[in-house]
C-alpha positions as CSV (number, residue, x, y, z in Angstrom):
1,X,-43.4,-68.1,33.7
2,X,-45.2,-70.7,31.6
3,X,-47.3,-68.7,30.2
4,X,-45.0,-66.0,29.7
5,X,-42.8,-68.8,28.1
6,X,-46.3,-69.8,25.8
7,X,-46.8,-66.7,24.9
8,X,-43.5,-65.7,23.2
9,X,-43.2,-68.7,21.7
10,X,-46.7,-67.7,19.8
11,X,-45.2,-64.6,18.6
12,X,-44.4,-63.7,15.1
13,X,-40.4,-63.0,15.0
14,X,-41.7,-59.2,13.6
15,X,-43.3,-58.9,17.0
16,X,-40.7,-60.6,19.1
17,X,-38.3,-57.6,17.4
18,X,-40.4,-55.0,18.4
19,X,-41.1,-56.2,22.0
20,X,-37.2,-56.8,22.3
21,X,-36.7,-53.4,21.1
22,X,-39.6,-51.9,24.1
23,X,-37.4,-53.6,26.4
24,X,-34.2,-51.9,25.5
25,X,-35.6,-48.4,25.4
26,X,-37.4,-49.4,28.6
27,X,-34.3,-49.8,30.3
28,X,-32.7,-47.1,28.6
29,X,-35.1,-44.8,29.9
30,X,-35.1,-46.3,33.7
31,X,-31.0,-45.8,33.1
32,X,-31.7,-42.1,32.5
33,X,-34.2,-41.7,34.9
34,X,-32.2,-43.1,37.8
35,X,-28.7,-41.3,36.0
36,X,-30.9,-37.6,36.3
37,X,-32.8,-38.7,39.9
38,X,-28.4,-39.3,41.4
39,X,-26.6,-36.3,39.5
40,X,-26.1,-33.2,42.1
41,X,-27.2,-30.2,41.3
42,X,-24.0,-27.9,40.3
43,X,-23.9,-24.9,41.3
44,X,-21.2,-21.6,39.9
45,X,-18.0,-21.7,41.2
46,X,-15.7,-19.1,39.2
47,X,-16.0,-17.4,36.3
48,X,-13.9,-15.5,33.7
49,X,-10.7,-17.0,35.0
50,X,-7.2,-17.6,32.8
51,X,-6.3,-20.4,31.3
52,X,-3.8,-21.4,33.5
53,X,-5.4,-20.8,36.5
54,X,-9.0,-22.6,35.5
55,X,-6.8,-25.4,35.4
56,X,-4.7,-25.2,38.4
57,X,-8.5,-25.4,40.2
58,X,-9.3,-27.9,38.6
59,X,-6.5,-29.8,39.0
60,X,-6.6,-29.0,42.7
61,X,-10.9,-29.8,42.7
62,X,-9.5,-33.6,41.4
63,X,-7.1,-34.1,44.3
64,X,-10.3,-33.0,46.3
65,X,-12.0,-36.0,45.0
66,X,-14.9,-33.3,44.4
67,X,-16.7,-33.4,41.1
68,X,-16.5,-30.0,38.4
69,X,-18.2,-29.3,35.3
70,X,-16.7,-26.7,32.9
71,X,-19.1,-24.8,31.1
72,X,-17.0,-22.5,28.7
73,X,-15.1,-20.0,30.7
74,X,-17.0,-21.2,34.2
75,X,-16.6,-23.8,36.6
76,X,-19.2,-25.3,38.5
77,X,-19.6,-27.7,41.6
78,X,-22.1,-29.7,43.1
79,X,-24.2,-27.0,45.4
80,X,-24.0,-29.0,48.6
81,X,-20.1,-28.4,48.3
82,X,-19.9,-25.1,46.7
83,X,-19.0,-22.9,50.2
84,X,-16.6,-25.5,51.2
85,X,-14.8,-25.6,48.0
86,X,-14.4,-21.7,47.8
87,X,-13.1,-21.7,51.6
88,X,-10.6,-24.4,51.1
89,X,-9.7,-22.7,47.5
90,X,-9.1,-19.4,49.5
91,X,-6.6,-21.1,51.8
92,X,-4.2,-22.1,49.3
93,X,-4.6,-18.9,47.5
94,X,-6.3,-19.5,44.4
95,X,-7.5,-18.0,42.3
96,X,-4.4,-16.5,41.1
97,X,-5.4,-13.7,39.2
98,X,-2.9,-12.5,36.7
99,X,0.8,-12.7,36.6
100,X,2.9,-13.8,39.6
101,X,3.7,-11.4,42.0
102,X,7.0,-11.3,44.4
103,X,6.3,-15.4,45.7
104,X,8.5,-15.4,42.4
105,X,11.3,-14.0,44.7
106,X,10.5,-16.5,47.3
107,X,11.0,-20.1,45.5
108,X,14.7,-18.9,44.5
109,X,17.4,-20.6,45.3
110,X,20.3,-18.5,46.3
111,X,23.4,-20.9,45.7
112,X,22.2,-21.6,41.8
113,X,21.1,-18.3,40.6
114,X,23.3,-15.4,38.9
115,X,22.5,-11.6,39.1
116,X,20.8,-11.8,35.2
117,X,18.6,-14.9,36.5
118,X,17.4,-12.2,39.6
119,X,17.0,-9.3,37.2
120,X,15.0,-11.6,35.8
121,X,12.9,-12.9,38.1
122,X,12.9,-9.6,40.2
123,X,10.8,-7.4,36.8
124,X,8.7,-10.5,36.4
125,X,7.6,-10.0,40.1
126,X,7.4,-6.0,39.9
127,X,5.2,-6.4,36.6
128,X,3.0,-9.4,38.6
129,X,2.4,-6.8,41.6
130,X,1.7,-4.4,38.8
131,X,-0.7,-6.0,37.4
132,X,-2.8,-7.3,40.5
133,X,-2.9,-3.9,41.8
134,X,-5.0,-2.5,38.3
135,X,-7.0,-5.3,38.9
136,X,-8.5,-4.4,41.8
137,X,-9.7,-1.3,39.8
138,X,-13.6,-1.2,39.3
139,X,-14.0,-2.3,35.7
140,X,-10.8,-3.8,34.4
141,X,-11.4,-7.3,33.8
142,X,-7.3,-8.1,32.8
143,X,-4.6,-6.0,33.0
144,X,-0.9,-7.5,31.6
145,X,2.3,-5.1,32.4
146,X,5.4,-4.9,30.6
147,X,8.7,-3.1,31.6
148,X,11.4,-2.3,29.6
149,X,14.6,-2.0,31.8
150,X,18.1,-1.6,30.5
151,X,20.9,-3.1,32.1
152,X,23.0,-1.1,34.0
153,X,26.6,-1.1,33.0
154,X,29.5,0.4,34.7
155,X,31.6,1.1,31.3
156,X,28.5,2.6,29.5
157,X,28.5,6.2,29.3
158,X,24.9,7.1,28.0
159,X,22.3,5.8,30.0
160,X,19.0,4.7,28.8
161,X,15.9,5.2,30.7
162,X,13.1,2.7,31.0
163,X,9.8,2.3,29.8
164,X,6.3,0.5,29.8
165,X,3.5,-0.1,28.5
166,X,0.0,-1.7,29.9
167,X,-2.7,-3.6,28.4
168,X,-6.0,-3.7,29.6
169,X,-9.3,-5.3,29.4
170,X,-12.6,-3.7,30.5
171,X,-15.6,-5.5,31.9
172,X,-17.4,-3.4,29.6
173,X,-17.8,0.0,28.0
174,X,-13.6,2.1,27.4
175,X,-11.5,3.4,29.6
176,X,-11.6,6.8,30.2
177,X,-9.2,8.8,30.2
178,X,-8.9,9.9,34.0
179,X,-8.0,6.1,35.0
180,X,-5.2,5.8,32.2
181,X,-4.0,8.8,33.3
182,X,-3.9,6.9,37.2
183,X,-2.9,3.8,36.2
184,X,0.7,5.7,34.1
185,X,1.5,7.4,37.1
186,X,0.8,4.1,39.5
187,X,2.8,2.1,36.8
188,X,5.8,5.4,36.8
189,X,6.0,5.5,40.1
190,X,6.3,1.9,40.9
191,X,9.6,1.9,38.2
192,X,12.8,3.6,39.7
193,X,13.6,6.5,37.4
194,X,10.8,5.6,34.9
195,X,9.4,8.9,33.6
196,X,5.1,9.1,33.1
197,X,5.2,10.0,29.5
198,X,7.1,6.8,28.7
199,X,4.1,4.6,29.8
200,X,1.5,3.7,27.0
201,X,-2.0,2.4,28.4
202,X,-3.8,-0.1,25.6
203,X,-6.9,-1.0,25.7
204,X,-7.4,-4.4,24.2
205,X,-10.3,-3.6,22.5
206,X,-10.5,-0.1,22.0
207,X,-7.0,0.3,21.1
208,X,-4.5,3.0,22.5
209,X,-5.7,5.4,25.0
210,X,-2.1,7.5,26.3
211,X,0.7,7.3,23.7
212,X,4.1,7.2,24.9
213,X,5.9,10.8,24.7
214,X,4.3,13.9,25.0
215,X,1.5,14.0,24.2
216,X,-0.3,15.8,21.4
217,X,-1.7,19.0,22.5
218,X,-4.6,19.2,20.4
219,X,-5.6,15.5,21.3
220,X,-5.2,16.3,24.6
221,X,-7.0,19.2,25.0
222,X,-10.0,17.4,23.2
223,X,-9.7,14.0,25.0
224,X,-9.7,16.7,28.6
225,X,-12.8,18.6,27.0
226,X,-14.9,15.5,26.2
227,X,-14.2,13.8,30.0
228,X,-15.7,17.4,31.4
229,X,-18.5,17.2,29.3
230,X,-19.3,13.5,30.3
231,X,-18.7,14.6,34.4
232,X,-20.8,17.7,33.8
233,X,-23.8,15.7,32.2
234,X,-23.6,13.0,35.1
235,X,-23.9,15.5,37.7
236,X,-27.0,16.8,36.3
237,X,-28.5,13.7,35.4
238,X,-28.1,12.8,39.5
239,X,-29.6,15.8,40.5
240,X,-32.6,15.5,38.2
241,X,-33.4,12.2,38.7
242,X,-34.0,13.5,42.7
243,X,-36.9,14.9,41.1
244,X,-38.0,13.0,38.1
245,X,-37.2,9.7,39.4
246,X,-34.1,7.4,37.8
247,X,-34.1,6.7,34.6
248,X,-36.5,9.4,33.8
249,X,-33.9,12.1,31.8
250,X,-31.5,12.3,29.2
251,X,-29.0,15.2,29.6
252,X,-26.3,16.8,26.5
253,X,-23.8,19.0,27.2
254,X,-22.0,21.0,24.2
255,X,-18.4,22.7,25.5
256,X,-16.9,24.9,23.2
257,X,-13.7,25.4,24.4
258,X,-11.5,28.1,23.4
259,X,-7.8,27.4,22.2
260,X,-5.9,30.3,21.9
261,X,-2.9,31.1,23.7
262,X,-2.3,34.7,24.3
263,X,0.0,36.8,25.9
264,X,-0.5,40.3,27.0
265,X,1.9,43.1,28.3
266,X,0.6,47.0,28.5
267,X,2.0,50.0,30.3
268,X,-0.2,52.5,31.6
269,X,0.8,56.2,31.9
270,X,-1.5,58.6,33.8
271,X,-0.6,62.1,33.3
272,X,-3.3,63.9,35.5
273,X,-1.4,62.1,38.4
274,X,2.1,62.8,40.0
275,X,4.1,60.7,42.0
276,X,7.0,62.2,44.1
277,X,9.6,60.3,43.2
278,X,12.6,61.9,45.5
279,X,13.0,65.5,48.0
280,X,16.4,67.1,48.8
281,X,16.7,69.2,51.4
282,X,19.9,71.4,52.3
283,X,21.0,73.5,54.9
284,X,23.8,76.1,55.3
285,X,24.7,77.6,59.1
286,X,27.9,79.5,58.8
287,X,29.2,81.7,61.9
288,X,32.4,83.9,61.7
289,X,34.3,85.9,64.9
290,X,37.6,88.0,65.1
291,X,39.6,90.2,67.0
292,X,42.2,93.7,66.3
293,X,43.3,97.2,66.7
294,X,43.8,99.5,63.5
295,X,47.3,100.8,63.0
296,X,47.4,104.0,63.2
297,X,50.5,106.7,64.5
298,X,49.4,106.5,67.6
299,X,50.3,102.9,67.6
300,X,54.0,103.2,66.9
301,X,54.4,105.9,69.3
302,X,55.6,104.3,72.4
303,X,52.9,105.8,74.9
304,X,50.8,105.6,72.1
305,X,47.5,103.1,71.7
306,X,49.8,100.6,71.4
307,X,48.6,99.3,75.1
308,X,45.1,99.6,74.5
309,X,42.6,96.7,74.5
310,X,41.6,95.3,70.6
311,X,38.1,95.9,69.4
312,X,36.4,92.4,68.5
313,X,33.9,91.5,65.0
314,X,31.4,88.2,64.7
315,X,29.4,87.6,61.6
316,X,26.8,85.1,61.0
317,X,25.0,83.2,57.9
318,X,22.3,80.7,57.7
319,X,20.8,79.3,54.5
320,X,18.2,76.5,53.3
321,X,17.4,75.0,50.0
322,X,14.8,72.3,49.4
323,X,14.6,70.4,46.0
324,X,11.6,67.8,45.3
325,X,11.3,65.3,42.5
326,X,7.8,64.5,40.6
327,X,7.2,61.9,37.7
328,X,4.1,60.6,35.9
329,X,2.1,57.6,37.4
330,X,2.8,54.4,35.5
331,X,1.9,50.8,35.4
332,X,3.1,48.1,33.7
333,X,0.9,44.5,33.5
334,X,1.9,41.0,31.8
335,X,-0.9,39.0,31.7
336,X,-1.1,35.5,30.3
337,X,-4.2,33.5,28.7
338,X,-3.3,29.9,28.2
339,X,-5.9,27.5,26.4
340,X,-8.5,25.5,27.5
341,X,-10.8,28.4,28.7
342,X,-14.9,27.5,28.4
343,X,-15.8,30.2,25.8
344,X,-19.9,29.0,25.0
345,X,-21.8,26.1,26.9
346,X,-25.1,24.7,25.2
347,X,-27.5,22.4,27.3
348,X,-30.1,20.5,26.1
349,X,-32.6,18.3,29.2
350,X,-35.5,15.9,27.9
351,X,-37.3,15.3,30.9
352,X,-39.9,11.6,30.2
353,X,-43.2,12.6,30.3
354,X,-44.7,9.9,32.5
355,X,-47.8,11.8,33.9
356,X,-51.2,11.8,31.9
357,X,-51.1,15.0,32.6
358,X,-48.3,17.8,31.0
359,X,-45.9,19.5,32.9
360,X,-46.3,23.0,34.0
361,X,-44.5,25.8,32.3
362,X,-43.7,26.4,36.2
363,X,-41.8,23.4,36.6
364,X,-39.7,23.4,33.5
365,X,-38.6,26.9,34.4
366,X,-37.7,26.0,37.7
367,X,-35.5,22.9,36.8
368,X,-33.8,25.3,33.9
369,X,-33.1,27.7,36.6
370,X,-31.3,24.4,39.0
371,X,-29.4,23.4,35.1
372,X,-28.1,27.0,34.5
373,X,-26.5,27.3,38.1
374,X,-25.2,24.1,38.1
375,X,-23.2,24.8,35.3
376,X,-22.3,28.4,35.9
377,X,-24.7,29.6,33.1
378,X,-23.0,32.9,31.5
379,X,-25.3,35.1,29.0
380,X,-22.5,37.4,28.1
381,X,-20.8,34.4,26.6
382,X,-24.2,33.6,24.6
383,X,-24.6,30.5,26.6
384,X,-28.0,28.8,26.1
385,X,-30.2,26.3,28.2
386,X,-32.7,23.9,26.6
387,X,-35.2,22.1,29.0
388,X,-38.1,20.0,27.1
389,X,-40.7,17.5,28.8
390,X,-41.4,14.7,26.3
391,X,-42.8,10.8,26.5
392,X,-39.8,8.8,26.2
393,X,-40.3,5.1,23.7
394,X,-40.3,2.5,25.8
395,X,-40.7,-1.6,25.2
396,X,-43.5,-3.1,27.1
397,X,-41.9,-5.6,29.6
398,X,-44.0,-8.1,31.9
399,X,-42.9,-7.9,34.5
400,X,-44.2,-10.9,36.3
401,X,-44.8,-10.7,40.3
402,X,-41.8,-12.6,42.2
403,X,-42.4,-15.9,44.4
404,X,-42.1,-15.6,47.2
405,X,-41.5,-19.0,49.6
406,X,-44.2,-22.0,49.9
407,X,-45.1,-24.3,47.3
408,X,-44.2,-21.8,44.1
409,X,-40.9,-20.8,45.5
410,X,-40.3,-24.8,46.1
411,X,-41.6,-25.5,42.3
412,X,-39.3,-22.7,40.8
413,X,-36.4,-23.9,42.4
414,X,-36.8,-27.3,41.3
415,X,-39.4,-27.2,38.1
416,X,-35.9,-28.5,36.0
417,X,-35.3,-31.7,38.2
418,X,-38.8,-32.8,38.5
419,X,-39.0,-33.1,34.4
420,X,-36.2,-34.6,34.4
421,X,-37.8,-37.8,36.6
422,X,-41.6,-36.9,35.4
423,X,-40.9,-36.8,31.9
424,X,-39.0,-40.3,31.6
425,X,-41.5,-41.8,34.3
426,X,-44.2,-41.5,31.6
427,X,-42.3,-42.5,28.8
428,X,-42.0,-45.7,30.6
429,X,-45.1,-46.0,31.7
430,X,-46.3,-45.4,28.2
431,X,-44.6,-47.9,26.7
432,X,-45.5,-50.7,29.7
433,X,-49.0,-50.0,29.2
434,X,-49.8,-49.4,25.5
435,X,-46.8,-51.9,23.7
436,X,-46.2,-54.5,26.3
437,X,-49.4,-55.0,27.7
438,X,-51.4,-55.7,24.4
439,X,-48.7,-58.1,23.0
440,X,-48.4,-60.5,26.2
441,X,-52.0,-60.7,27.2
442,X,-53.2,-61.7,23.8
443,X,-53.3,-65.4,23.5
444,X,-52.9,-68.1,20.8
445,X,-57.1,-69.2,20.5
446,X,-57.5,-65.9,19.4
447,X,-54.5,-65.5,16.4
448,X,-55.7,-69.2,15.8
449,X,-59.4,-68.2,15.2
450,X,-58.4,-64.7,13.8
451,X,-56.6,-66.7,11.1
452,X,-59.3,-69.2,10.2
453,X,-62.2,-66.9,9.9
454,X,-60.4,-63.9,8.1
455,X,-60.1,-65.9,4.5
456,X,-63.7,-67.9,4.9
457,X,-65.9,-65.0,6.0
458,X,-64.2,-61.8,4.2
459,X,-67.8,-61.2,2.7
460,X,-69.5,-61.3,5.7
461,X,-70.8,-58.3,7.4
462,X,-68.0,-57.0,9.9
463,X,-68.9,-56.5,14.2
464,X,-68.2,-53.6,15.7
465,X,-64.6,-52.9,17.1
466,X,-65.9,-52.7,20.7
467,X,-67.9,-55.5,21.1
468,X,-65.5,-58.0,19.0
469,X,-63.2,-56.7,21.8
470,X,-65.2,-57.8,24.4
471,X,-67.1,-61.1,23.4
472,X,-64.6,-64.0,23.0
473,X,-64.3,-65.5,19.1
474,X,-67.2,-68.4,19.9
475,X,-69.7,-65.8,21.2
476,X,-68.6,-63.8,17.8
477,X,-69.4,-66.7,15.8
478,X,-73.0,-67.1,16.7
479,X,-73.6,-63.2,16.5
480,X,-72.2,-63.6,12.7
481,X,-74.3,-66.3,11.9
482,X,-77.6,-65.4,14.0
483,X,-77.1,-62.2,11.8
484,X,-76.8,-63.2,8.7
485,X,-78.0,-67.3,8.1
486,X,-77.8,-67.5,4.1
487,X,-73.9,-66.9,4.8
488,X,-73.6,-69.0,7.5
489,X,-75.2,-71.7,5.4
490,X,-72.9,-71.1,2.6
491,X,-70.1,-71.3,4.8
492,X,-71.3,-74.7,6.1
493,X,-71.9,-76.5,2.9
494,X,-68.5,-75.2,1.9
495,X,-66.9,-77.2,4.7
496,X,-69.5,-80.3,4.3
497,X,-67.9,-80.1,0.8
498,X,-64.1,-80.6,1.7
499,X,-65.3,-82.8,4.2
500,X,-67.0,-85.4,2.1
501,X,-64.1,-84.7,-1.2
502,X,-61.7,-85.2,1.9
């Protein structure tokens, strides 16, 4: 400690600054190494979550006593505690995704609340259940719901029907028009008496997908037309790539739709046949018998043939007449063509050319022969069928060969933390052995005989830098004036020369 003592106290206050200053960032850097060698390593927790319910976790994750880091919309935990967290998270039912559902209904009190304060709370909870359920779609990322109910009224005598209208946000990409179409009639029939085209689906970023009202039937019709074309082209890109491999063709489909209504009504008349339309047939049986004697003198004559027996007469008739009805065949059709009919279907498949060698007429033939069944190819309708083979432009990507366990799996996993201690290890150690070391180990005999021979000798010829390192200042005396005596001499009758003025 003495010398330490010694030694500081033969510093120059420049140099006592500057070794004060290596001290500080010394410990600085042992603060930072020791502040990066305790800090856990945090790990992802959630992601993507609302406002209000990022901070109902992490209000709850401080009641835990467990430490968080928020990192823009994510949350992150120390790794150790990362499964615990979720698992005790899970149990009180967070995270709450969306809008309350019917636990609205449940924290009511029944002796303070009126019938407005339920209707109230009761469409908050149906929009909340709403909601969640669109949320468990593939794809939707938020989904808000919104009903418009009127209040029933005994005295009112027109009464208005209800409406709503959904907002959504996608992970990525638009929603198509197939799951607004779902989510309307999930949202309609979830509403009592709330009719499907009174819903409007939004898409956040895309704007408005389904209007409310009817809808327009030209828009329609396109909108319908597009969503075939996209599910025909996916269904031949999956059975392609069963041959080509994934990735490995590009498939687009042209509909051209026809959109003409019509309405047809003929009547067909075919002379050269007969139909029997009715047959009459009638028959007439008539039978007729008497009895008599003619009257004649003898008659009135009392032995005359008064008292003979009468002479009988029968006559019969029978008659049949058949009349038959014919009229001309006849048929009458009413046929209607409503829009929306496939009139013309274009195709065009690039297949990636990923062989040196070309593809065989054979093969290209064969896979336009799977495209035009597939889509019910038609060549009275002119439809056409376009199957190329072509190298697809691709950017080179290294793919570098995963680790897999041992010492480069251990290094991956941890390459960050180990700079983090490495890098302010050898800061330290740098500044130990190239700043402190030099300024306490050089002593006072030499600043002492540094300063006395600098201003005597400055003409003298100069030692080299390694061995005026090694030899101690007497042993460099006697090399200076070994080496050169007439400047020795000088220097000596200089000092015999202030001694004797002296």
């Amino acid at each position: 400690m003495s010398n330490l003592a010694a030694n500081w106290n033969q510093l120059s206050m420049q140099k006592k600054l500057v070794l004060t200053g290596v001290m500080l960032a010394t410990l600085a850097a042992f603060w930072m190494l020791m502040n990066v060698a305790s800090r856990p390593h945090m790990a992802f927790l959630y992601g993507g979550l609302d406002p209000s319910a990022a901070g109902e976790i992490l209000s709850v994750l401080e009641s835990m006593d467990v430490a968080s880091d928020v990192r823009g919309d994510a949350i992150y935990v120390p790794q150790p505690k990362r499964d615990e967290v979720r698992m005790a998270l899970a149990r009180q039912g967070l995270p709450q995704q969306g809008q309350a559902g019917f636990e609205l209904l449940d924290e009511m009190n029944g002796f303070a609340v009126t019938s407005d304060m339920f209707d109230a709370t009761y469409w908050r909870a149906k929009e909340g259940e709403l909601a969640r359920t669109i949320l468990a779609t593939p794809g939707v990322k938020a989904a808000r719901v919104h009903i418009a109910a009127p209040k029933i009224s005994s005295f009112s005598r027109h009464r208005r029907e209800p409406s709503a209208s959904v907002t959504i946000t996608m992970s990525r990409g638009r929603m198509d028009r197939q799951h607004a179409v779902a989510i309307r009639y999930l949202v309609a029939l979830g509403v009592p008496d709330l009719d499907p085209e009174k819903v409007a689906i939004i898409d956040s970023l895309n704007g408005v997908i389904l209007k409310p009202g009817s809808q327009n039937a030209l828009e329609e019709m396109e909108t319908s037309d597009n969503d075939r074309a996209r599910k025909m082209e996916r269904a031949l890109v999956n059975m392609l790539e069963a041959h080509v491999g994934p990735d490995n063709v590009r498939v687009n489909i042209s509909l051209k739709v026809d959109r003409e209504r019509e309405t047809v009504s003929e009547r067909i008349l075919d002379p050269a046949s007969r139909v029997m339309m009715a047959r009459e047939t009638t028959e007439v049986q008539q039978s007729d018998s008497g009895s008599g004697n003619a009257v004649t003198v003898a008659s009135n004559l009392p032995d005359g043939d008064a008292a003979a027996e009468p002479s009988g007469s029968k006559s019969e008739r029978s008659e049949a007449n058949q009349t038959t009805r014919f009229d001309i065949s006849e048929v009458n059709r009413k046929r209607e063509k409503m829009p929306g009919a496939i009139a013309q279907v274009h195709v065009a498949v690039l297949i990636n050319e990923t062989d040196p060698t070309p593809r065989s007429d054979e093969e290209l033939s064969a896979l336009g022969a799977l495209v035009a069944t597939a889509i019910g190819f038609d060549d009275a309708r002119g439809d056409k069928v376009t199957v190329k083979a072509m190298s697809f432009h691709q950017e080179e990507v290294i793919v570098e060969d995963p680790v897999t366990g041992g010492v480069m799996a251990f290094l991956q996993d941890n390459l960050i933390s180990m700079l983090q201690i490495f890098i302010p290890a050898v800061v330290v150690l740098a500044l130990a052995m190239f700043v402190l070391k030099p300024i306490l180990t050089q002593g006072p005999a030499a600043q002492s005989a540094g300063q006395v021979a600098a201003p005597d000798i400055a003409g003298a010829i100069e030692p080299p830098a390694a061995n005026a390192e090694a030899k101690t200042p007497v042993d460099a005396l006697q090399d200076l004036a070994s080496a050169d005596t007439g400047a020795t001499a000088t220097v000596l009758t200089s000092w015999l020369d202030e001694t004797e003025a002296a």
